[in-house]
C-alpha positions in Angstrom: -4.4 26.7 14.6 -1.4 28.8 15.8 1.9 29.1 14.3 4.6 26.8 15.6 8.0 28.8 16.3 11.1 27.8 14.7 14.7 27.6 16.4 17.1 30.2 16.1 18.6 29.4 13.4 15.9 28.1 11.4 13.7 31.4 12.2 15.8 33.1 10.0 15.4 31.1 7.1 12.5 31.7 4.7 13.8 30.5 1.4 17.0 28.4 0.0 18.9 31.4 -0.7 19.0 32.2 3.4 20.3 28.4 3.9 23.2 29.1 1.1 24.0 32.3 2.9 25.2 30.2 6.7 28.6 28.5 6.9 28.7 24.6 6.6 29.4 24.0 9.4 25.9 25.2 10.6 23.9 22.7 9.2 23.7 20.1 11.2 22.3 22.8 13.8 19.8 23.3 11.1 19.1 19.6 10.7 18.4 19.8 14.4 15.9 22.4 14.5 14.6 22.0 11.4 14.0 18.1 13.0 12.4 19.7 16.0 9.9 22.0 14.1 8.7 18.6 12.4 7.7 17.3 15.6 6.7 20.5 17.2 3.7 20.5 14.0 2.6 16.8 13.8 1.8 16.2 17.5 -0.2 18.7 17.3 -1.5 19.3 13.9 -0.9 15.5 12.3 0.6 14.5 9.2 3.2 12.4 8.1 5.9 11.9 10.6 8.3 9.3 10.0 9.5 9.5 6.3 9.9 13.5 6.7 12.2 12.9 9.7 14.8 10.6 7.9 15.0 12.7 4.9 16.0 16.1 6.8 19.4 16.3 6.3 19.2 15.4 2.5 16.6 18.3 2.6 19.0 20.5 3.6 22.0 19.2 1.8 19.9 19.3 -1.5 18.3 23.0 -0.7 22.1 23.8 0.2 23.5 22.5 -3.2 21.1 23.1 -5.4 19.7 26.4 -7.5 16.0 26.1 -6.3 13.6 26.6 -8.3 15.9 27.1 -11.1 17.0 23.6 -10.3 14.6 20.6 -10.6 13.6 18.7 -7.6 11.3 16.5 -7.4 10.0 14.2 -4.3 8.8 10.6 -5.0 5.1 10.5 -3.0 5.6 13.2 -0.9 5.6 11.8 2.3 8.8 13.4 3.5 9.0 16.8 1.7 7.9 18.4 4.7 11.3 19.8 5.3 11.4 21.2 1.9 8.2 22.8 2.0 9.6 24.2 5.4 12.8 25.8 4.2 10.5 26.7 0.5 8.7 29.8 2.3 6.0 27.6 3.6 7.3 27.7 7.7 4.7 30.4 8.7 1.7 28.7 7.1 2.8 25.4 7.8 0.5 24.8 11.1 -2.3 24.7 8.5 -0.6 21.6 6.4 -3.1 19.2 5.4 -6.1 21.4 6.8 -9.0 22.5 5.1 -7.9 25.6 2.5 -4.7 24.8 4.4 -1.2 24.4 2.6 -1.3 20.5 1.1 0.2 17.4 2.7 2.7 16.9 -0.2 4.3 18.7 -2.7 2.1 20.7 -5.3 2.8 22.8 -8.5 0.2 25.2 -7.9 1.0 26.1 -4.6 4.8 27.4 -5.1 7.4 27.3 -7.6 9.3 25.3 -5.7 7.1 22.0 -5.6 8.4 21.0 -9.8 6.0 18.2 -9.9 2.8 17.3 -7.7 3.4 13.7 -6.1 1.0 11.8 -4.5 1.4 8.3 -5.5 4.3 6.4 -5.4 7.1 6.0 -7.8 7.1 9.0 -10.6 9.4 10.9 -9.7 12.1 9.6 -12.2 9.8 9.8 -14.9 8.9 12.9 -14.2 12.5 14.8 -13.8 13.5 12.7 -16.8 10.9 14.5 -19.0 12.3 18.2 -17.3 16.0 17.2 -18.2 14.9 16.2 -21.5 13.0 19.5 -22.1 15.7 21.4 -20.9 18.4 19.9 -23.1 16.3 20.4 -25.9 16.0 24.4 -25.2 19.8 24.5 -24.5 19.4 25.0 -20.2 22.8 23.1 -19.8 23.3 24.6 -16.5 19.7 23.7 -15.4 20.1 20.5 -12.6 17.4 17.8 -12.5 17.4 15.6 -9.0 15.0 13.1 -8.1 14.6 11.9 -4.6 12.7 8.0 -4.6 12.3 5.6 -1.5 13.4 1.7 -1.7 9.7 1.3 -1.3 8.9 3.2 -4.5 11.3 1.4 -6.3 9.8 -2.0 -6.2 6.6 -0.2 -8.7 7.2 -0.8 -12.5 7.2 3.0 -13.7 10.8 3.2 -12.0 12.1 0.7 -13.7 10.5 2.1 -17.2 12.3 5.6 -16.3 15.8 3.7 -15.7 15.9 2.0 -18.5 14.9 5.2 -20.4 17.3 7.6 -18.4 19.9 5.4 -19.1 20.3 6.0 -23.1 18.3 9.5 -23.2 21.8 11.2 -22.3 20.0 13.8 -19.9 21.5 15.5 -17.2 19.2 13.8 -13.7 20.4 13.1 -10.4 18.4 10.2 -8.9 18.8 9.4 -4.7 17.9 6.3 -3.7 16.5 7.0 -0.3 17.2 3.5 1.3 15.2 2.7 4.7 13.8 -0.5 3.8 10.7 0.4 4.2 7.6 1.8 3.0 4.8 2.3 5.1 4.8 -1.1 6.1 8.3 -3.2 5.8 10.0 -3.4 1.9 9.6 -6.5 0.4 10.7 -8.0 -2.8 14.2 -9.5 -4.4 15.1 -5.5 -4.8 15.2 -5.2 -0.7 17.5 -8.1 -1.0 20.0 -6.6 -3.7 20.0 -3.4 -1.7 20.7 -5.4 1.5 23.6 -7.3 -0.1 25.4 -3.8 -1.6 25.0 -2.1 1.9 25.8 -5.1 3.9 28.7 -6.4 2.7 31.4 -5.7 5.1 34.6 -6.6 2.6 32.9 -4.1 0.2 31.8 -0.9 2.6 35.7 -1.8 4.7 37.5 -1.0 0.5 35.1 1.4 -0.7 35.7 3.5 3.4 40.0 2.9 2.3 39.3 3.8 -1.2 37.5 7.3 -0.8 40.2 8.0 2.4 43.1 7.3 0.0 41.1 9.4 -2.9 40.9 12.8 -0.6 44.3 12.8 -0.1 45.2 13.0 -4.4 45.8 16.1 -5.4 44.7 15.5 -9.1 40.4 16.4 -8.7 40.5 15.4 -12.2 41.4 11.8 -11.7 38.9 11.8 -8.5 36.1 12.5 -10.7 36.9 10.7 -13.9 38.4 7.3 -11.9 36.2 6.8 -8.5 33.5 5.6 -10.1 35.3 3.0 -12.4 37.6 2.0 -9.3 34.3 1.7 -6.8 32.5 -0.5 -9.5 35.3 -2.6 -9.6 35.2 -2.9 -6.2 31.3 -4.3 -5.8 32.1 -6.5 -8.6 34.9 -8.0 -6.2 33.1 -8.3 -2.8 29.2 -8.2 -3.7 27.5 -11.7 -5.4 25.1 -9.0 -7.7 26.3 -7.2 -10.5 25.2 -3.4 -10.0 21.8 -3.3 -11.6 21.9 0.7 -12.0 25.5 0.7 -13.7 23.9 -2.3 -16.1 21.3 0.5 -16.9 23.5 3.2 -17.5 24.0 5.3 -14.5 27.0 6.5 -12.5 26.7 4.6 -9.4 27.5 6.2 -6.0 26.8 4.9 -2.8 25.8 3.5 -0.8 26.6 6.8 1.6 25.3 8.0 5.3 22.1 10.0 4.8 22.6 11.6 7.9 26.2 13.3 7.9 24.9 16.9 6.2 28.5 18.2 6.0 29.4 14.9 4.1 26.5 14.7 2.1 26.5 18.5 0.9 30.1 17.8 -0.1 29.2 14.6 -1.9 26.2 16.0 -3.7 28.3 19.0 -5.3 30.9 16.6 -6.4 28.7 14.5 -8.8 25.2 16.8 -9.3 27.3 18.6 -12.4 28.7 15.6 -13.9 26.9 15.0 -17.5 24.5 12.1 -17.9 22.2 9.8 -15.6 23.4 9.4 -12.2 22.5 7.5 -8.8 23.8 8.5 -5.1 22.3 5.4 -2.7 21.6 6.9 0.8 20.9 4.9 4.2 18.5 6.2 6.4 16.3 5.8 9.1 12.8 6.4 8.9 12.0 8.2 12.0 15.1 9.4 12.7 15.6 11.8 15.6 12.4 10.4 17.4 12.8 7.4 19.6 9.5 5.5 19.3 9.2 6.4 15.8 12.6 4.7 14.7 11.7 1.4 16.8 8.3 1.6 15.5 8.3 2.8 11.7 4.8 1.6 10.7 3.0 3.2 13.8 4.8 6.2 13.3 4.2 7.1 9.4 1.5 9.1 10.7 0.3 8.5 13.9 -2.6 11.2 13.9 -1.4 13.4 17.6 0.5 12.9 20.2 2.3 13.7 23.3 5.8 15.1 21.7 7.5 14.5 25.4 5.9 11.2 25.9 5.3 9.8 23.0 1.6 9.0 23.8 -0.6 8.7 20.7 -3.8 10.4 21.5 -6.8 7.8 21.2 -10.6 8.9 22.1 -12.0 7.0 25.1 -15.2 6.3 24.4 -18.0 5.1 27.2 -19.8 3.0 24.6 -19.1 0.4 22.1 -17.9 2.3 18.3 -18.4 1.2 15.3 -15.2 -0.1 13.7 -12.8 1.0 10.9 -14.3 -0.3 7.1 -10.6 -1.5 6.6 -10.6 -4.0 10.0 -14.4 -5.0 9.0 -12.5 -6.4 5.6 -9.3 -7.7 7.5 -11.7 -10.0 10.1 -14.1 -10.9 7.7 -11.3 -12.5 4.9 -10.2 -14.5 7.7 -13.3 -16.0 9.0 -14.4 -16.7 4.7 -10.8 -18.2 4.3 -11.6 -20.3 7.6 -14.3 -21.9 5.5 -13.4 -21.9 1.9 -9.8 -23.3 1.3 -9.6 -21.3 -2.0 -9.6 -17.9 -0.8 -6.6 -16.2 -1.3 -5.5 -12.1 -0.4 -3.5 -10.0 -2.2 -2.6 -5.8 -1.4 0.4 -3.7 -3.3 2.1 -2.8 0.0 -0.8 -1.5 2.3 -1.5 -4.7 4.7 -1.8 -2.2 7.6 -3.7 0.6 6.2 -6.0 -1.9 4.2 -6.4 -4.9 7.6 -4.5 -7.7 5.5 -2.1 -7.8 7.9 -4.4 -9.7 10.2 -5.0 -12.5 7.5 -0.9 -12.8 6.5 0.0 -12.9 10.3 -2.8 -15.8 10.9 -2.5 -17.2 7.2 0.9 -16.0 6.0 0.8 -18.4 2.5 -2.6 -17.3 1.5 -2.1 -13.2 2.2 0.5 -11.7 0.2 2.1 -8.2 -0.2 3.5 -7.9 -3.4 4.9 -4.2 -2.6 3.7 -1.2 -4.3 3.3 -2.5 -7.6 -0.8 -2.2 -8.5 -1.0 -3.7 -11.6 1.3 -6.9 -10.6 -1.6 -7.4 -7.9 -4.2 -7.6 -10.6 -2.5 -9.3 -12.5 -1.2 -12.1 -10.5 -5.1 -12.4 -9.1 -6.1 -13.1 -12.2 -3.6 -16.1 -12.6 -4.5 -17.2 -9.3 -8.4 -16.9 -10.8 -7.2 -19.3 -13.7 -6.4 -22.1 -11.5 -9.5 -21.4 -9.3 -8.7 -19.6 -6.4 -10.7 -17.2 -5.2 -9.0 -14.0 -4.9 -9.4 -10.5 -2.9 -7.4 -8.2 -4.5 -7.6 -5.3 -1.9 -6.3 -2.4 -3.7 -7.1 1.5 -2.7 -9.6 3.3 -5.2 -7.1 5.9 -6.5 -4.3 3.0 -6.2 -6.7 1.2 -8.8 -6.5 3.8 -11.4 -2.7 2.9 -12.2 -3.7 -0.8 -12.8 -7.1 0.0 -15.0 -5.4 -2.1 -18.0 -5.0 -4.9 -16.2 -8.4 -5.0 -14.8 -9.8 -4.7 -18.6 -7.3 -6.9 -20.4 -6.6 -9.6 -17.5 -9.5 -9.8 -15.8 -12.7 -8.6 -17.0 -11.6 -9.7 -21.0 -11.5 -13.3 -19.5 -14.2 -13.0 -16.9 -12.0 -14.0 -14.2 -13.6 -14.2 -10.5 -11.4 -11.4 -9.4 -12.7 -9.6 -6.2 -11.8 -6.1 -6.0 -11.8 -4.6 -2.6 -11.6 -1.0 -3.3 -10.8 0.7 0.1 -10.8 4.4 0.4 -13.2 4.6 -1.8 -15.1 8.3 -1.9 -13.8 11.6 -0.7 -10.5 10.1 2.0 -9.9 13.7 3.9 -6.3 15.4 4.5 -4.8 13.1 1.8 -6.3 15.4 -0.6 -6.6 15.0 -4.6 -4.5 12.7 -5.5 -5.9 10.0 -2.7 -9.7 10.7 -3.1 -11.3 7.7 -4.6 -13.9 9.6 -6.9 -13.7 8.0 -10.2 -13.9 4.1 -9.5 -17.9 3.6 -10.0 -17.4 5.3 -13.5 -14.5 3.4 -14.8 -15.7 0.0 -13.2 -19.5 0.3 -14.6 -18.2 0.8 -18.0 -16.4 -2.7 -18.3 -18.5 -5.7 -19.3 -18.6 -8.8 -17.1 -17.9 -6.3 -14.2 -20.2 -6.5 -10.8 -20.1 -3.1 -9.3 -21.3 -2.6 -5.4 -21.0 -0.8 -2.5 -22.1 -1.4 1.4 -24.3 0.7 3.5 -22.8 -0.6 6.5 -20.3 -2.9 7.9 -22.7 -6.0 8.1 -23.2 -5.4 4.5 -19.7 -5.5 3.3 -19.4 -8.6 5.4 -22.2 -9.8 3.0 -20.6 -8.4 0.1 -17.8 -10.2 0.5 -19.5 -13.8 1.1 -21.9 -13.4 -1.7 -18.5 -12.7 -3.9 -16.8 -15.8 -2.9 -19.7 -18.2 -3.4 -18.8 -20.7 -6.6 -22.0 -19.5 -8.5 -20.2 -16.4 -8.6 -18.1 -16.3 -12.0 -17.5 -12.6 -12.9 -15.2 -9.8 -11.8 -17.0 -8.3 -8.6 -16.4 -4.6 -6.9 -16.9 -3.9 -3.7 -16.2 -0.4 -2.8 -16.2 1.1 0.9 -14.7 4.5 2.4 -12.4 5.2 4.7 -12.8 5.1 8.3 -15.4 4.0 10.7 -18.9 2.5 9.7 -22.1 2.5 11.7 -22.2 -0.8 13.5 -21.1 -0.8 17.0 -22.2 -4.6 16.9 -20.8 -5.3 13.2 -20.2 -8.9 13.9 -23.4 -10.2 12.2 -24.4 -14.0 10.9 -23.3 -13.9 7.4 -25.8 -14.2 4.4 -25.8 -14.5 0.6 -27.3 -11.0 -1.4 -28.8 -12.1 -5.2 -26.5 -10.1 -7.7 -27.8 -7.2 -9.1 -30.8 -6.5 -6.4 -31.1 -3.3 -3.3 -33.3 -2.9 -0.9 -35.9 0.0 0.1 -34.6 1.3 3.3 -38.0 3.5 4.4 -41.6 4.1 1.9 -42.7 7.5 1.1 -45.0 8.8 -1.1 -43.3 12.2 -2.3 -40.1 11.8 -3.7 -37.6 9.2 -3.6 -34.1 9.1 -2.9 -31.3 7.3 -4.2 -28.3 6.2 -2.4 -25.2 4.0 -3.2 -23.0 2.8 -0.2 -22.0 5.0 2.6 -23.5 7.8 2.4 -26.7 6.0 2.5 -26.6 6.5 6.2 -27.0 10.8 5.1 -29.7 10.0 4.2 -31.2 7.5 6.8 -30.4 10.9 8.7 -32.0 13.4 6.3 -34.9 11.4 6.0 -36.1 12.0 9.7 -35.6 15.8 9.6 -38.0 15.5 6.7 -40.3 13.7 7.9 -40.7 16.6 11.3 -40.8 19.0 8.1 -43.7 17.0 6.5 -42.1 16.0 3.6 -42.9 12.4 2.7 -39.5 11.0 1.2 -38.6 7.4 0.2 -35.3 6.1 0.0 -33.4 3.6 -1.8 -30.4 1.8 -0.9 -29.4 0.8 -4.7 -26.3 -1.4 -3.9 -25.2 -2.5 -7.1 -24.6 0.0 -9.8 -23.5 -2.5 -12.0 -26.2 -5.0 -12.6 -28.8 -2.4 -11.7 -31.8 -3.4 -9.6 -34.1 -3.2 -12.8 -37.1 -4.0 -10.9 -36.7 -1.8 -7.9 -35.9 1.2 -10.3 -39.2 -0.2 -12.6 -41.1 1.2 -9.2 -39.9 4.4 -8.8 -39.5 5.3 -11.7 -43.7 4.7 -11.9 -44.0 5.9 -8.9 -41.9 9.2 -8.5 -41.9 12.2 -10.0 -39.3 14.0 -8.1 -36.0 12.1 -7.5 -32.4 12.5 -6.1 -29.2 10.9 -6.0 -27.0 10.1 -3.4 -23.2 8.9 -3.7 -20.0 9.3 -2.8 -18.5 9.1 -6.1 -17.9 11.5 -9.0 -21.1 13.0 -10.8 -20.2 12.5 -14.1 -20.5 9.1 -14.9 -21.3 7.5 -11.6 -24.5 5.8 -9.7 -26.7 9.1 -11.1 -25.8 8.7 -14.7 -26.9 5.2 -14.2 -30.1 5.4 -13.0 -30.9 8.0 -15.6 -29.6 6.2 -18.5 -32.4 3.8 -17.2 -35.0 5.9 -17.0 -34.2 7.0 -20.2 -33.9 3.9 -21.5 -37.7 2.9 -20.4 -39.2 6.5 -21.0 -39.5 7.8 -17.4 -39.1 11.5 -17.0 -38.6 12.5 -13.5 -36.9 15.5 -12.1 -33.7 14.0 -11.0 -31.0 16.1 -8.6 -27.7 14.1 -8.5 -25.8 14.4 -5.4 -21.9 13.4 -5.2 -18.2 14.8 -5.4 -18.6 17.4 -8.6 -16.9 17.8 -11.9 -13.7 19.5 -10.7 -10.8 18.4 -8.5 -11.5 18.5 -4.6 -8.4 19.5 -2.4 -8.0 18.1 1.0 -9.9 18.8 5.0 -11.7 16.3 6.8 -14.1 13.8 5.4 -17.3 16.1 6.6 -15.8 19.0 5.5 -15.9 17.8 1.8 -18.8 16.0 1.9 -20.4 19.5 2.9 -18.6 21.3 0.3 -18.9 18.7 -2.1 -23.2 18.5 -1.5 -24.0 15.2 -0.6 -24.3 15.3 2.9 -27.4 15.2 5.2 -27.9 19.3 5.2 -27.9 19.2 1.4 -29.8 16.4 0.8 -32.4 17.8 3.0 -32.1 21.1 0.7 -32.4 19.1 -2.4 -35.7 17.8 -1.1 -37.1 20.9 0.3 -36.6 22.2 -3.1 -38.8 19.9 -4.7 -41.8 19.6 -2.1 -44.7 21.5 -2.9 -44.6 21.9 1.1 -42.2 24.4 1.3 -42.7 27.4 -1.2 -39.0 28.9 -1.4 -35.7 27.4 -3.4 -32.5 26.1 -1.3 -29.7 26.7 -3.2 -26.9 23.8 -2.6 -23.7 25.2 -2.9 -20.4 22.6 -3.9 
């Protein structure tokens, strides 16, 4: 990785205080370069692409305006803060974004002072610079500015709303921008992408408000600017727009909606209302993508598009001579269609990710029986459970970490009423460059704990295909998990005759007579792998695909636990609490005492690199589960250490 050189003008910018130093007039030029040095990193590097493009000339109006890091700011996901971690001393390291030990893919309060709040799911950021302006009132910082930046996209979650409504009679100081592209990562949807539409489309109401603010910079009296133009402008949408403005009727100033992509203009316009007291909103229109072609025309492709060929545009794929096994995600996607083919009750349901979790193929094909409900998680579970109550059968595709934020509603809606929810929990494990706040480490332990709940995870793509036919069958009545990981499976020829797996029941993947190994899902195929070197280093091992953690596979564990002596764990899940903690509660439990190693993501927070990397670093992968058994054969003498 080498650095990527900056422009002119950007090359001599290192921290806000340089940007403050250059005329206004400059700052489109370093929009331009700043733009460039974006695309210059992710061709080649990867990342996010398209949200960090449309936000660059807020970036620099904000970093212009504000007191950074004196001043709050905080960035809603994180997505498009690549700018700010640019112009934030991060330029020279920033070839290593998203790499392993590398700088992270989104803003993070232990790597500089001036990331205020780590964001990696959507839709905190008012919360959280509501909580900083309420601290600093309270300690007397009345100079101190709070800004949060949020997407239209982020705005359809409930936690927004919550901070509105809160913001609106806490009397703090905050600055919220509505970053308005209409999209997310896939297209907005929702009645709040209509009410946006309607304020920023209404030609009667942008013709007055364009006279209005013409006719206002020619009054000499700044007083009366500031103290009338927001009165005058709300009078205006009341006029010309069918909605009443819904952030007024929460207690916020109201300005907007502006050009998020006139700098000059937008600098100017943040200085006039950052200072005035009390909960404010400035509504920007941009374009995701902005400044690259393809990217604007294509904004889903483009949020990141892995590398590519900067000149041409070319996305680069790998050409491969034989067939590949497929994606989990598009095993899922195929599969829901050819079940809802046969079984008129099947429904699907994903907060906002039909691309990145394959829904998309069923809500193109079957567009009344897949639904995007937007990025609101616990909506999703909830209205699959109501869809439960009236019989349909319901895949509720969510993304592990996504889960977490909807945990009630899996407790109190679902499992509570034993409802026939099916959970597909995508991006389940360790996910790569997204880092910490995207790893799925934690769903086996807070699923296993909840009565009524099934709990399983696939080995391979013809298993999840299984999974998710046994899970629709009538006879199933309970809430039923099936977790899978990121990225490609093992199956070049996935496309198997589908067949019915008995609840509760795994299957012994190879007999051995020394030890025995454990797996759960995935990472079962380490082993499949680790199992033949052993077998060249004369060490007998049997292994264990256990594929439902919650009911256990009482009669297969019965066997090795009379059988073995010397056992190990395998998942790709967190230690504490997970597949390990269940198989020795069950050995306790019947009085076995085996020497147990549990293998899976340890008891501390893993940052981000490439899926091998962490299972390496995390030791559960084929080189340390072949350690862990050379440790306990009497056929080799010495100790491995295994490193996480």
């Amino acid at each position: 990785m080498e650095e990527i050189a900056a422009g002119p003008l950007l090359s001599t910018i290192e921290y806000p205080s340089d940007l403050q130093k250059l005329d206004k007039l400059q700052l489109q030029q370093v929009c331009n370069e700043l733009r460039q040095f974006i695309i210059d990193c992710v061709s080649v590097n990867g990342g996010h692409f398209g949200a960090s493009l449309g936000v660059v000339e807020l970036t620099v109006a904000l970093h212009y305006v504000l007191r950074a890091p004196y001043d709050k700011l905080v960035w809603d996901v994180g997505h498009q803060a690549y700018g700010h971690k640019i112009l934030t001393g991060r330029r020279k390291v920033f070839h290593t974004n998203r790499k392993f030990k590398g700088i992270s893919g989104f803003p993070n309060i232990g790597e500089s002072e001036y990331d205020a709040f780590g964001v990696g799911h959507s839709s905190t950021s008012i919360s959280a610079a509501l909580g900083m302006a309420i601290a600093s009132k309270l300690k007397g910082e009345t100079d101190r500015r709070h800004v949060a930046v949020i997407g239209d996209g982020a705005m359809t979650a409930g936690l927004p709303f919550e901070a509105l409504n809160h913001a609106g009679v806490a009397n703090a100081n905050i600055l919220v921008i509505l970053n308005d592209n209409n999209m997310s990562i896939d297209a907005n949807v929702g009645a709040l992408k209509e009410y946006l539409t309607d304020i920023t489309t209404s030609k009667t109401y942008n013709k007055l408000r364009d006279d209005f603010w013409h006719l206002l910079g020619k009054l000499p009296a700044a007083n009366f600017q500031r103290s009338m133009a927001s009165k005058i402008e709300a009078s205006l949408k009341g006029v010309v727009s069918k909605a009443s403005n819904l952030f007024e009727a929460l207690g916020f100033r109201y300005f907007g909606p502006v050009d998020g992509h006139n700098v000059v203009k937008l600098a100017d316009q943040l200085k006039d209302i950052v200072d005035l007291p009390g909960p404010k909103l400035l509504h920007i229109k941009t374009v995701k993508g902005k400044g690259y072609d393809l990217a604007e025309k294509d904004q889903t492709l483009w949020h990141a598009p892995g590398l590519f060929d900067k000149v041409t545009g070319q996305i680069n794929t790998k050409v491969f001579n034989t067939p590949q096994p497929p994606k989990y995600q598009d095993v899922f996607g195929k599969t829901i269609i050819e079940l809802a083919e046969q079984n008129p009750k099947i429904m699907g349901i994903t907060p906002a990710m039909p691309s990145g979790c394959s829904l998309k193929y069923m809500m193109a094909e079957m567009p009344d029986r897949a639904l995007d409900v937007g990025i609101a998680e616990q909506h999703a579970v909830t209205v699959s459970a109501g869809l439960a109550t009236q019989g349909m059968k319901v895949f509720c595709n969510i993304y592990s970490s996504f889960m977490q934020r909807a945990y009630d509603m899996v407790v109190h809606d679902v499992a509570i009423q034993d409802l026939p929810v099916i959970f597909c929990l995508d991006r389940a494990g360790v996910v790569g460059d997204d880092g910490a706040t995207h790893h799925g480490a934690y769903d086996v332990a807070y699923m296993r704990c909840i009565p009524n709940m099934i709990v399983s995870s696939p080995m391979n793509e013809s298993e999840l295909r299984n999974l998710m036919y046994t899970a629709q069958l009538d006879e199933n009545t309970h809430p039923f998990v099936i977790r899978y990981p990121r990225g490609q499976g093992v199956l070049p020829e996935w496309q198997t005759p589908m067949e019915k797996i008995t609840v509760g029941t795994g299957r012994k993947i190879k007999d051995g007579s020394e030890m025995a190994i454990i797996t759960l899902g995935h990472c079962g195929n380490f082993a499949v792998e680790a199992c033949k070197e052993l077998t060249t280093l004369g060490i007998d091992a049997a292994h264990y695909d256990l594929r439902f953690v919650k009911p256990l596979d009482e009669a297969m564990l019965h066997e090795i636990g009379k059988r073995f002596s010397k056992i190990i764990t395998v998942e790709d899940g967190c230690i504490r609490g997970g597949m390990g903690s269940a198989v020795l509660e069950f050995f306790n439990e019947h009085n076995y005492k085996p020497s147990v190693t549990i293998l899976g993501i340890p008891d501390e927070i893993v940052e981000h690199g490439k899926p091998e990397e962490l299972h390496h670093l995390c030791g559960y992968d084929k080189e340390a589960i072949v350690a862990a058994a050379k440790n306990f054969s009497s056929v080799v003498a010495e100790t491995v250490s295994i490193g996480v």
